[in-house]
VOKOLBA-479892 format. One record per residue: residue number from 0; x, y, z of N, C-alpha, C in turn. Coordinates in steps of 0.1 Angstrom, whole numbers, plus 2048, in hexadecimal, padded with zeros to 3 digits. Layout:
REM residues N
ATOM     k   n.X   n.Y   n.Z   ca.X   ca.Y   ca.Z   c.X   c.Y   c.Z
ATOM   NUM     X     Y     Z      X      Y      Z     X     Y     Z
...
This chain:
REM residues 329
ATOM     k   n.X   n.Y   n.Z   ca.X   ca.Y   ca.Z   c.X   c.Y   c.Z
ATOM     0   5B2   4D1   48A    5AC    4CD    47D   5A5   4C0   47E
ATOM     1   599   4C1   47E    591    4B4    477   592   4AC   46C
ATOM     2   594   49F   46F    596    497    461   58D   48F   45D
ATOM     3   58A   495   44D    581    494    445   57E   482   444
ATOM     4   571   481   443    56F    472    443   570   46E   434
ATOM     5   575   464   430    575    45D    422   569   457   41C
ATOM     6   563   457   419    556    44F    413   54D   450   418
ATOM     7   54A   45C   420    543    45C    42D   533   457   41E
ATOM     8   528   45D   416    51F    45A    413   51F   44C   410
ATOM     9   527   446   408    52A    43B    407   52A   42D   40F
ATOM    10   52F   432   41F    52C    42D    427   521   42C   431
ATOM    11   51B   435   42D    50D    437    436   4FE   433   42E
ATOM    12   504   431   41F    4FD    42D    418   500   41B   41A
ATOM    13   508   416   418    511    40A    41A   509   406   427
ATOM    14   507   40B   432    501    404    43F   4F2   402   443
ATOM    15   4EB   40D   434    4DF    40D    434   4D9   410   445
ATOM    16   4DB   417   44A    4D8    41B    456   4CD   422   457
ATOM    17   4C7   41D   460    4B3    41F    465   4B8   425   474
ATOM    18   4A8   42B   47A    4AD    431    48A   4AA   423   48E
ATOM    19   4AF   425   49D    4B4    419    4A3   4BA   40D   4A4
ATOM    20   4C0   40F   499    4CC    406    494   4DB   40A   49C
ATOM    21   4E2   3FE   4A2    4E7    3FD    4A9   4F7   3FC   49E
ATOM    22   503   406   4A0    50E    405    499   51B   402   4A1
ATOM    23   527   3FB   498    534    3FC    4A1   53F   405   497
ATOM    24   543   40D   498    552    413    492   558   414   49B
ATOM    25   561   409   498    56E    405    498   578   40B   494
ATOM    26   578   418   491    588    41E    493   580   42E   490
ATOM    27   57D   430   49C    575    43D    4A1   57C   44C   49A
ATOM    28   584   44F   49B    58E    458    496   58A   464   49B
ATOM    29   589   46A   491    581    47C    495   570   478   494
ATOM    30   570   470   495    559    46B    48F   552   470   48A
ATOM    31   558   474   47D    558    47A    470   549   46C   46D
ATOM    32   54B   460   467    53E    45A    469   53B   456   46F
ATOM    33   53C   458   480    535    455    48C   52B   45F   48A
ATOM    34   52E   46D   48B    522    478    48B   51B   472   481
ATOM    35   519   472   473    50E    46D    46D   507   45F   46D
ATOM    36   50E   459   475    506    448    476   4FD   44B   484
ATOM    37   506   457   48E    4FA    45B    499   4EC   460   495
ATOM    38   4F1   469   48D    4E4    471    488   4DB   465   47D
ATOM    39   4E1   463   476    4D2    457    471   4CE   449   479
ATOM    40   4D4   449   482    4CD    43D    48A   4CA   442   499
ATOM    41   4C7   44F   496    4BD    45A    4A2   4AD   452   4A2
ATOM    42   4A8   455   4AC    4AE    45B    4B7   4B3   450   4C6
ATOM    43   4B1   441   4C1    4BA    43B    4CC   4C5   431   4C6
ATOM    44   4C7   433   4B8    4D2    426    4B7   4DE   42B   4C0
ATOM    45   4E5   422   4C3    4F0    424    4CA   500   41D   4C0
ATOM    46   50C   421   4C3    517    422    4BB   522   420   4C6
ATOM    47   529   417   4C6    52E    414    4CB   541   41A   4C3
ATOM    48   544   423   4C5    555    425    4C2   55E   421   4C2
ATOM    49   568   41C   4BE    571    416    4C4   57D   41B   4BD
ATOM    50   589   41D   4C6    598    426    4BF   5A2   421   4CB
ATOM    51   5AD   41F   4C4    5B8    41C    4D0   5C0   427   4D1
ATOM    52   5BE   433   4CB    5C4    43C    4CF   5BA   449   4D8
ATOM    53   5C2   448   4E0    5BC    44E    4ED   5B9   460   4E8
ATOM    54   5C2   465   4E4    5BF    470    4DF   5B2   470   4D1
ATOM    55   5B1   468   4CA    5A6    466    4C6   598   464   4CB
ATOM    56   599   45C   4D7    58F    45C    4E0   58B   469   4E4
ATOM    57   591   46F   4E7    591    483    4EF   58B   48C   4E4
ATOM    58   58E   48C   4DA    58B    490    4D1   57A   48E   4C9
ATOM    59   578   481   4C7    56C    477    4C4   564   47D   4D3
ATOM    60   567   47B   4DC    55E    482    4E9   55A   48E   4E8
ATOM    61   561   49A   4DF    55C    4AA    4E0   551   4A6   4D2
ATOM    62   556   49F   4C6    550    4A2    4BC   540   49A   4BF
ATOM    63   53E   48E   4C4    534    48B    4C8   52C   48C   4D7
ATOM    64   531   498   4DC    52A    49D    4E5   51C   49C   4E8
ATOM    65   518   4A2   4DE    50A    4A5    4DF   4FF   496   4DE
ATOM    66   504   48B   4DD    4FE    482    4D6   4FC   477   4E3
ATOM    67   502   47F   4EE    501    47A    4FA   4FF   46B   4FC
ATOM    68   4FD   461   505    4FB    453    50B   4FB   449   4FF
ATOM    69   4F9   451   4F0    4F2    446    4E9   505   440   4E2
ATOM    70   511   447   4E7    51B    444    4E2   528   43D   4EF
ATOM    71   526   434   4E9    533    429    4F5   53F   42F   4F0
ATOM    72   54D   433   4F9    559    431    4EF   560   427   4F8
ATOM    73   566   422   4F1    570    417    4F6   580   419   4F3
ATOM    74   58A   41D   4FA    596    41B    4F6   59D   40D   4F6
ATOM    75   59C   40D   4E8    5A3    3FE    4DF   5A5   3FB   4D8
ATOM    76   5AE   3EF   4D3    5AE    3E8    4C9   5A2   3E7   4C3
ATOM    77   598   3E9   4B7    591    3E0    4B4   594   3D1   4B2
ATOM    78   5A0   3CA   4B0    5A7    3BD    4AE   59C   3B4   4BB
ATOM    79   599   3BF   4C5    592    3B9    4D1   584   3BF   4D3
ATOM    80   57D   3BB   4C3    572    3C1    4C4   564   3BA   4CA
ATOM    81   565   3AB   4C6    55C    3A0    4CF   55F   3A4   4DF
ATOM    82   56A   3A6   4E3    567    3A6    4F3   567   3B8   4F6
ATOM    83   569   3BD   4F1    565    3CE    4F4   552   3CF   4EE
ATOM    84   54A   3C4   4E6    541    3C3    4E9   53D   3BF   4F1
ATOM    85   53E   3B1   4F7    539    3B0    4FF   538   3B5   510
ATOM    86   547   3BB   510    549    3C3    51E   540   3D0   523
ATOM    87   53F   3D1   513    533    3DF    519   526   3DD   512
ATOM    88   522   3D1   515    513    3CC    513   50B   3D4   50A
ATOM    89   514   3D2   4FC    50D    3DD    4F0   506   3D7   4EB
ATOM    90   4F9   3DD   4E3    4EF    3D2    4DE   4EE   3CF   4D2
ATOM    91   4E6   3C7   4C9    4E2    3C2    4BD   4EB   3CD   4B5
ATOM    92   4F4   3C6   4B0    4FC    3CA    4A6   4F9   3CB   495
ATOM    93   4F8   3D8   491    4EE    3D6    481   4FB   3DA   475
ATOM    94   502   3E3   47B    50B    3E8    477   519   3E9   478
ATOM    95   526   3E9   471    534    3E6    478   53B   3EF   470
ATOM    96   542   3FA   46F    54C    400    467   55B   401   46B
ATOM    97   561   3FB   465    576    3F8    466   57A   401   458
ATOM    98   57E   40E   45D    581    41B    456   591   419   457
ATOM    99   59C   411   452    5A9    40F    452   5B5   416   453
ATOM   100   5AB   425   44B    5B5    42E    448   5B5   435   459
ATOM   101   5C2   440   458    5C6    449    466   5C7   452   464
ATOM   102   5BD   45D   46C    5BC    46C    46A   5C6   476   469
ATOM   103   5C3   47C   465    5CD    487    45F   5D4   490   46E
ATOM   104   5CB   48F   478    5D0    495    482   5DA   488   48C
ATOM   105   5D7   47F   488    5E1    470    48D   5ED   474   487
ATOM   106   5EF   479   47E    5FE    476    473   603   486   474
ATOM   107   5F8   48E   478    601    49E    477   604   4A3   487
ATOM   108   5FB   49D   48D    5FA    4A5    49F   600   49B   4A5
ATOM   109   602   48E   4A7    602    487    4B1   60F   488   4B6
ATOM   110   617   488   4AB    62B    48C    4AD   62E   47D   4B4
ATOM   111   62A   476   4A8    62E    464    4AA   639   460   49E
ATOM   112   63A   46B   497    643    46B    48C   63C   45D   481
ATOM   113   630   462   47D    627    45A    476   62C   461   469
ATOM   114   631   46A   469    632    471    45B   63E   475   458
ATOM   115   649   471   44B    656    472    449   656   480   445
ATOM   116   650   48F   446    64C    497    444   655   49F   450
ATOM   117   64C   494   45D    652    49D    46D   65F   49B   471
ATOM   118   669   49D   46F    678    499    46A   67B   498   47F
ATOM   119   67A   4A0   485    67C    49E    493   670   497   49C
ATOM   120   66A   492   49B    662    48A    4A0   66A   47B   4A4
ATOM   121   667   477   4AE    66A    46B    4B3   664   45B   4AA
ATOM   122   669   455   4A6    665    445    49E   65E   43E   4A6
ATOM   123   656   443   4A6    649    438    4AF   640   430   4A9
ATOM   124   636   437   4A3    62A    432    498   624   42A   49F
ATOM   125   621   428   4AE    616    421    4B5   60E   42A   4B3
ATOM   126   5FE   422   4B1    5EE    428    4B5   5EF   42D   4C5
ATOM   127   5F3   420   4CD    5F2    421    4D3   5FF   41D   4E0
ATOM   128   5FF   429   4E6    60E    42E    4ED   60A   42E   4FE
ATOM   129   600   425   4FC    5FF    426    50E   609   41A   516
ATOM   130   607   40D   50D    611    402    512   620   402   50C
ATOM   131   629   3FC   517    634    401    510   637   3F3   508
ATOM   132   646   3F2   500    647    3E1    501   64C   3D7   505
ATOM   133   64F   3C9   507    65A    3C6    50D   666   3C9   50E
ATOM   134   66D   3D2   503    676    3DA    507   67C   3DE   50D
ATOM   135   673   3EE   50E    671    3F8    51A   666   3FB   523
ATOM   136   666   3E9   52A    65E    3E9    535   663   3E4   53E
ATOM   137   667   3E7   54E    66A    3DB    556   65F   3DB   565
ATOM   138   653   3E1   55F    645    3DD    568   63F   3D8   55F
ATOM   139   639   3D4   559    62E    3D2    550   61E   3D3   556
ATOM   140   612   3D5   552    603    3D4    558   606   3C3   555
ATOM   141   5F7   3C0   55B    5F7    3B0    55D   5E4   3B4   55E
ATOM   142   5E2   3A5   54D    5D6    3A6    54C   5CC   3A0   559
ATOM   143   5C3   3A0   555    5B9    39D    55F   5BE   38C   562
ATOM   144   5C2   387   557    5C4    374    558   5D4   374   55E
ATOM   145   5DC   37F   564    5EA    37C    568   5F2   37D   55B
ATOM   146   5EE   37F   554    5FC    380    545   601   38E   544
ATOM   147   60B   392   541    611    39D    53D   60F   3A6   530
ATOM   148   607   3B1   530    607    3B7    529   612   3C0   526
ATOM   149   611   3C5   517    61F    3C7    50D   618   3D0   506
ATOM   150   61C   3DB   501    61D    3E7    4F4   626   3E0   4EC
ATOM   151   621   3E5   4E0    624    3E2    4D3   636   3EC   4D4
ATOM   152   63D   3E4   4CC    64B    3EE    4CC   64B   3FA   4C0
ATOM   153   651   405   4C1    653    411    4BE   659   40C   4AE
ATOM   154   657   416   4A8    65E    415    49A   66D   413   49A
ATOM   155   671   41E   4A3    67F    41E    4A9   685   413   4AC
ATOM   156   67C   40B   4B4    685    3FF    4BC   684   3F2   4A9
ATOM   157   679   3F5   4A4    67C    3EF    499   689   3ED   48E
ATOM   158   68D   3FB   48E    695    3FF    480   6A6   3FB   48F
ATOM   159   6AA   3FE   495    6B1    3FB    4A0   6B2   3EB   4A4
ATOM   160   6A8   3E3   4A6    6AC    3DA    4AC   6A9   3CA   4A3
ATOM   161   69E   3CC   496    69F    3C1    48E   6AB   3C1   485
ATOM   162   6AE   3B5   47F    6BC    3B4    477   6B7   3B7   469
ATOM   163   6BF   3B4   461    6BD    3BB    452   6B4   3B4   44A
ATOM   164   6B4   3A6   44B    6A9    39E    445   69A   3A3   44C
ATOM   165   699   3A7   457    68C    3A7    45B   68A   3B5   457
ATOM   166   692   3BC   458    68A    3CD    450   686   3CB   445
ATOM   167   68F   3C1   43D    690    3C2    431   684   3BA   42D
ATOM   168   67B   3B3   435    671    3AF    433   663   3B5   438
ATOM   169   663   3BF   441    65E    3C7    443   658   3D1   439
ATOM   170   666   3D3   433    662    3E4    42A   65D   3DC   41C
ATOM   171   661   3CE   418    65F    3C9    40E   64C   3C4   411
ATOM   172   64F   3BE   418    63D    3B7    41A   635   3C1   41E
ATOM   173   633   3C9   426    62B    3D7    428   62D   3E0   421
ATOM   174   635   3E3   41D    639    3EF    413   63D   3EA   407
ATOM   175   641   3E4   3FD    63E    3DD    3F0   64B   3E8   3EC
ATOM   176   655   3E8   3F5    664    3F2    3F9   66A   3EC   3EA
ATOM   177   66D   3F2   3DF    677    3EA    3D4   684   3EA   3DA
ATOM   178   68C   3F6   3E3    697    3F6    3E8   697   3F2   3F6
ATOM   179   692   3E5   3FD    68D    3E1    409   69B   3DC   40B
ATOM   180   6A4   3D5   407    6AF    3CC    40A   6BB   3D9   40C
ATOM   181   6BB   3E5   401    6C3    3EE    400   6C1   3F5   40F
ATOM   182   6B5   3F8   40F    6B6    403    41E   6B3   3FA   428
ATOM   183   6B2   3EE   42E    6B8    3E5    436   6C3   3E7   43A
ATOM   184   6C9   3E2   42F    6D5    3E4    433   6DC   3EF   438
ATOM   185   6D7   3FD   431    6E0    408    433   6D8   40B   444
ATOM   186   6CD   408   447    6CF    40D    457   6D4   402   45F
ATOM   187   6D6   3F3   45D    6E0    3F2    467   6EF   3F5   465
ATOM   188   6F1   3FB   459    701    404    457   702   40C   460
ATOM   189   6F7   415   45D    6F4    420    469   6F2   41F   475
ATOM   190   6EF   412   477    6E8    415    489   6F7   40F   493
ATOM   191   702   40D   485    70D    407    48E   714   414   498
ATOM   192   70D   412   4A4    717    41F    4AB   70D   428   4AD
ATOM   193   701   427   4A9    6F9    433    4A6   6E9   431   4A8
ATOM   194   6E3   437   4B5    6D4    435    4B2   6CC   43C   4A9
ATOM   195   6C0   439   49E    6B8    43F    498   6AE   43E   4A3
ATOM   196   6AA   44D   4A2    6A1    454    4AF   694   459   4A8
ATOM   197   697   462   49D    68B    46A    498   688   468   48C
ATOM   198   67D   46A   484    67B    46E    475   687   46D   46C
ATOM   199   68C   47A   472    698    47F    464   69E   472   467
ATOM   200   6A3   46B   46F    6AE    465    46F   6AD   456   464
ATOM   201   6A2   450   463    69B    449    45C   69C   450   44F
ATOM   202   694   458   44B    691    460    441   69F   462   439
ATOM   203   6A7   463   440    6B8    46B    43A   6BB   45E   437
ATOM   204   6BD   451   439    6C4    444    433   6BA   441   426
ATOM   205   6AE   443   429    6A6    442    41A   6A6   445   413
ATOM   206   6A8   454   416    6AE    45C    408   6B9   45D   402
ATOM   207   6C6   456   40A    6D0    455    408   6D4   448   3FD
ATOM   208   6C9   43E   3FF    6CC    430    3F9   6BE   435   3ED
ATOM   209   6BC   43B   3E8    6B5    43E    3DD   6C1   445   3D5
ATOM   210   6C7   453   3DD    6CE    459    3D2   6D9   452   3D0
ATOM   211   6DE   444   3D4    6ED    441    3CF   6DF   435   3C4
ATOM   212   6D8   431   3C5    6D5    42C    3C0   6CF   432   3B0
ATOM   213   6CA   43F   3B2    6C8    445    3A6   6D5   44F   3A0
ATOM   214   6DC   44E   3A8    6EA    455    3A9   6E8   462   3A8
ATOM   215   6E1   469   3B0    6DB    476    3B0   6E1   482   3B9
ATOM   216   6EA   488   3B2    6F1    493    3BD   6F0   4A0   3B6
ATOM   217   6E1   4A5   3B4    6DC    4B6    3AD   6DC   4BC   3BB
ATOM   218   6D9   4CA   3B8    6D6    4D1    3C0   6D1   4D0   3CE
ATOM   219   6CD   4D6   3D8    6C5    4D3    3E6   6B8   4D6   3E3
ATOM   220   6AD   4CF   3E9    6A0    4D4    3E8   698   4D0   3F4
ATOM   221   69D   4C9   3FF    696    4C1    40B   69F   4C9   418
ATOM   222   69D   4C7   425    69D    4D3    431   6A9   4C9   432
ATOM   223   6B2   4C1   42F    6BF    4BC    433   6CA   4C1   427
ATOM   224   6C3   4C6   41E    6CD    4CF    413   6CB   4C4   408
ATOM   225   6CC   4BC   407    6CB    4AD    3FE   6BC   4AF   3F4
ATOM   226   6BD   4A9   3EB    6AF    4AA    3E0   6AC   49D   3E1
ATOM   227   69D   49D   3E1    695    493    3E6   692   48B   3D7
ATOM   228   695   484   3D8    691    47A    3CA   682   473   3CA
ATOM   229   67B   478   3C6    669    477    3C3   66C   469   3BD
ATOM   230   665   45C   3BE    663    452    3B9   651   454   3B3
ATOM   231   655   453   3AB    642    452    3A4   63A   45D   3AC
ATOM   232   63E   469   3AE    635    471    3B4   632   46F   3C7
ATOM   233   63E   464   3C8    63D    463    3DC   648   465   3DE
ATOM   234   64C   469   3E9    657    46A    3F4   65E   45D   3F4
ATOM   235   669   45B   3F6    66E    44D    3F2   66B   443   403
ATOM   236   668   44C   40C    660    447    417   658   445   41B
ATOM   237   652   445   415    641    443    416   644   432   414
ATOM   238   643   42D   40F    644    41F    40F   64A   419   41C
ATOM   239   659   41E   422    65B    417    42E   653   41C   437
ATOM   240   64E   428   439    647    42E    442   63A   41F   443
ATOM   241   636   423   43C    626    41A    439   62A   40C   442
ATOM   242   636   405   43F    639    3F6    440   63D   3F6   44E
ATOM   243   641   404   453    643    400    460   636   404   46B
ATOM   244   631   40D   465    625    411    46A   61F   403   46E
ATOM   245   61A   3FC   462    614    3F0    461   617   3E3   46B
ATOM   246   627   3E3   46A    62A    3DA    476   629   3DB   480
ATOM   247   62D   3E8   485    62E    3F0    492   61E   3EC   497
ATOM   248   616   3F0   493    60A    3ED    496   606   3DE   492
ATOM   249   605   3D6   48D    601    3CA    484   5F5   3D0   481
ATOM   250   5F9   3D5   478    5E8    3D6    474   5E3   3D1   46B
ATOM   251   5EA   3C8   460    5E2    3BD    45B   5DF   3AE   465
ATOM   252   5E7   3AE   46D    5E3    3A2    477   5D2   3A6   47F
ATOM   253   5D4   3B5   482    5C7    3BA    489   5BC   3B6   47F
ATOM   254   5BC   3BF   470    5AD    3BD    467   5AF   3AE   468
ATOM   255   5B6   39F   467    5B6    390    464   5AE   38C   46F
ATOM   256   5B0   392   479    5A7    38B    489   59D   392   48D
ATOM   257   598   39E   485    58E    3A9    488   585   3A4   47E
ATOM   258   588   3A3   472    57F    39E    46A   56D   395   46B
ATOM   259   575   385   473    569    37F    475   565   383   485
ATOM   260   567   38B   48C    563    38C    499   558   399   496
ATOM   261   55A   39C   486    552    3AA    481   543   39F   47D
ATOM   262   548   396   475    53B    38E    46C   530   388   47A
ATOM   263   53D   384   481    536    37A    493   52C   384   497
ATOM   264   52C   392   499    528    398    4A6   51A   39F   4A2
ATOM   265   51C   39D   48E    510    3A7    48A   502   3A1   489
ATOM   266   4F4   3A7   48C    4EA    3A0    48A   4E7   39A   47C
ATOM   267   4E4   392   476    4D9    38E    469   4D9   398   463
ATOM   268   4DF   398   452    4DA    3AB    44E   4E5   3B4   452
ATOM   269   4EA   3B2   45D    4F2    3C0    461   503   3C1   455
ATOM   270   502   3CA   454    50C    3CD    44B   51F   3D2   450
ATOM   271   529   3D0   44E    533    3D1    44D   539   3D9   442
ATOM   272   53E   3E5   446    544    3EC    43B   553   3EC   440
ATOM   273   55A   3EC   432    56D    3EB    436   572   3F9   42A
ATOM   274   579   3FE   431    583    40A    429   58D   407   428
ATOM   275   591   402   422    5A2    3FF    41F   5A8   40B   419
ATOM   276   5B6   40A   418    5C5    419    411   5CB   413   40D
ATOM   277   5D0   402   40D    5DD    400    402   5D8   3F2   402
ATOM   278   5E0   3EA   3F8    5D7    3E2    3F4   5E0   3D5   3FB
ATOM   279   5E5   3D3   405    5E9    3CF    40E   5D8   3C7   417
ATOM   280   5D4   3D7   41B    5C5    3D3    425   5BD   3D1   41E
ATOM   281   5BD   3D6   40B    5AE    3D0    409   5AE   3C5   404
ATOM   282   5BE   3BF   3FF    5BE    3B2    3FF   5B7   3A7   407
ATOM   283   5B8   3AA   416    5B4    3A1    423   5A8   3A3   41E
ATOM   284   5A0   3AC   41F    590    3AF    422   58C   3A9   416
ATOM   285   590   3AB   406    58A    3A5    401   58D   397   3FB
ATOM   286   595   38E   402    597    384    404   590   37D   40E
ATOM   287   590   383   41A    586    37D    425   57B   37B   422
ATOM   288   572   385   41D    564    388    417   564   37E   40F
ATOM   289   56E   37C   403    568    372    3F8   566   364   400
ATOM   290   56E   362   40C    571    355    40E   563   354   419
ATOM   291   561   35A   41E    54E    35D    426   545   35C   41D
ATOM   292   541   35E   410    537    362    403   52B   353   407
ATOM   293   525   354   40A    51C    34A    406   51B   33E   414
ATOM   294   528   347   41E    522    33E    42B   51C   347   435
ATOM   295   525   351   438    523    35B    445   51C   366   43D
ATOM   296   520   36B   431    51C    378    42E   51A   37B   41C
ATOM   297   515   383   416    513    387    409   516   395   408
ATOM   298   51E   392   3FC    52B    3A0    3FD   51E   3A7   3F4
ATOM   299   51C   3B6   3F4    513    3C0    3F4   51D   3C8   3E4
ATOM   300   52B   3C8   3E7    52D    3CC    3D8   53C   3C5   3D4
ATOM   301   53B   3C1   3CA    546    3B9    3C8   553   3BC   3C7
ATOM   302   54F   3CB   3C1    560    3D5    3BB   55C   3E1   3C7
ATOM   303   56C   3DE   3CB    569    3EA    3D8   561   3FA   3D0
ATOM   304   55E   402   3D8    55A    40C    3D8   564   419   3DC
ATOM   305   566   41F   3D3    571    429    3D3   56D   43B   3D1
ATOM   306   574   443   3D8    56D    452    3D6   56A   458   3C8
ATOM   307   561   463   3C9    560    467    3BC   56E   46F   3B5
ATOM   308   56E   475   3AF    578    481    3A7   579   488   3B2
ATOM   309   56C   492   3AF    56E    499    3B9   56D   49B   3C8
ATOM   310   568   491   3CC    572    48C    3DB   57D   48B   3DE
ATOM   311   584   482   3D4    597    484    3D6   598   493   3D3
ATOM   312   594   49C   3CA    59C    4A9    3C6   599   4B2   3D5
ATOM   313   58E   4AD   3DD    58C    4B1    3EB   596   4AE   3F6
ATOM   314   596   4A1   3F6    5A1    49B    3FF   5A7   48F   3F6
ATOM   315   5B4   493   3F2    5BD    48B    3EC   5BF   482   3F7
ATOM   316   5C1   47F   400    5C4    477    40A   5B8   468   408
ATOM   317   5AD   46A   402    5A3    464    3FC   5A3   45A   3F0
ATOM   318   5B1   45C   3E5    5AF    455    3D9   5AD   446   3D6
ATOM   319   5B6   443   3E7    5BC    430    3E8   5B1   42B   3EF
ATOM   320   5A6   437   3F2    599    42D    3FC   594   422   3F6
ATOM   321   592   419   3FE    586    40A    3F4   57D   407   3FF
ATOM   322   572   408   3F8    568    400    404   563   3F9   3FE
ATOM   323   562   3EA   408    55A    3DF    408   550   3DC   40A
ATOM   324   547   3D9   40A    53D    3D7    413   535   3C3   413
ATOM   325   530   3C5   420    52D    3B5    420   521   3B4   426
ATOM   326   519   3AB   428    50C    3AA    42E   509   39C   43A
ATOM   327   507   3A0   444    508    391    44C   4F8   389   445
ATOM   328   500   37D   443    4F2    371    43E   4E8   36E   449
């Protein structure tokens, strides 16, 4: 399954893209708008990719096949997008797109237990699963300067090895968790004697500290016999899910230090577009931006840009999109 791009007109409208215009997207995915930023900046702009998930990269390689030499891919962080430009001597930069959100085939195929849905799936929620961490490493690679490189730790080793105040700040500051202190606590009750390994196992203390809390003991309606208690129309995990996703990755630390290495690298004119999902990321971006207005760059629309009707009724996965846009001075 291919996943549908979010704002794709919007965005290609947003970059004002001519041929020969040189682009970076930064979180490559399926290249939903890579293919259309190739095709209007035919027949030589070139587009530089970039994804830290390696299976993404594989994928982005069949779909832009045809588009041959004029596409670099890079497996990475964009967080290291100033030196992944300059390493592959890409040129005059006009364009930059940081698409925040993660593809539908990231959260359904990858079996990283991204999704409280996949009940036997392993607690991982790394992008990327090539380095291990200091944990579960006793070789480590060693960068080019002699330092030690480290993978980010597993979701698992998270909910297992931080104490209760640090979950509890976790699910609270990333996830905006109302019962962040309640289910803290109840998985280090749980983890006494006991590893949490997969999805369900996570998933089952969540649910469990909602229904004593809503005091809810109806019927069965979820694959553990138990009835799932809907909070406003979500899964009552979605929220920790999200918070640990977030840490697990830092991915608001990544958009804070990706940000101005986006405004640094672009020509005069060249434009920066941001998609943000929860208002966590478009906090940063549109904070950053206000705080650049009138030195480095001139923000292009003030109130993010959001899908139409019927776009969401297309892909509900669509509703939380925002896009920014900014213009280098």
């Amino acid at each position: 399954m291919k996943h549908i791009p979010v704002l794709l007109n919007e965005v290609i409208n947003s970059l004002q893209l001519k041929p020969g215009m040189n682009v970076v997207d930064c979180t490559l995915g399926d290249a939903g708008h890579a293919e259309e930023i190739l095709k209007l900046t035919a027949p030589d702009g070139k587009l530089l990719g970039i994804d830290v998930d390696a299976e993404s990269i594989l994928r982005a390689k069949k779909y832009l096949y045809g588009f041959g030499d004029r596409v670099v891919f890079v497996r990475s962080n964009f967080e290291n997008l100033q030196k992944i430009v300059k390493e592959n001597n890409f040129p005059k930069i006009h364009g930059i797109l940081i698409d925040l959100g993660w593809s539908s085939p990231q959260f359904e195929e990858r079996g990283r237990g991204f999704s409280f849905e996949k009940r036997d799936e392993p607690l991982d929620m790394r992008y990327d699963t090539y380095l291990k961490c200091r944990h579960m490493t006793q070789d480590p690679p060693l960068a080019a300067d002699g330092k030690i490189i480290y993978g980010r730790c597993t979701a698992a080793e998270m909910v297992n090895m931080k104490d209760e105040e640090g979950l509890k700040n976790i699910f609270q500051d990333y996830g905006e968790e109302k019962l962040s202190k309640e289910i803290a606590r109840a998985i280090v009750e749980k983890r006494d004697g006991y590893v949490l390994e997969t999805v369900g196992d996570l998933v089952d203390i969540i649910l469990e500290v909602y229904r004593k809390k809503l005091k809810i003991s109806s019927p069965a309606s979820d694959q553990t016999g138990q009835r799932i208690p809907w909070i406003g129309g979500i899964h009552p995990a979605t929220k920790v899910f999200q918070a640990l996703r977030i840490a697990v990755n830092d991915e608001l630390g990544v958009i804070e230090r990706t940000l101005p290495q986006a405004v640094d690298i672009l020509e005069k004119g060249g434009r920066l577009s941001v998609i943000s999902f929860h208002s966590l990321e478009d906090r940063i971006v549109k904070h950053y931006f206000k705080s650049q207005t009138g030195k480095n760059i001139r923000l292009i629309n003030k109130k993010p840009i959001i899908e139409s009707e019927a776009a969401v009724k297309e892909n509900p996965k669509a509703r939380s999109a925002k896009l920014r846009v900014a213009e280098k001075l």
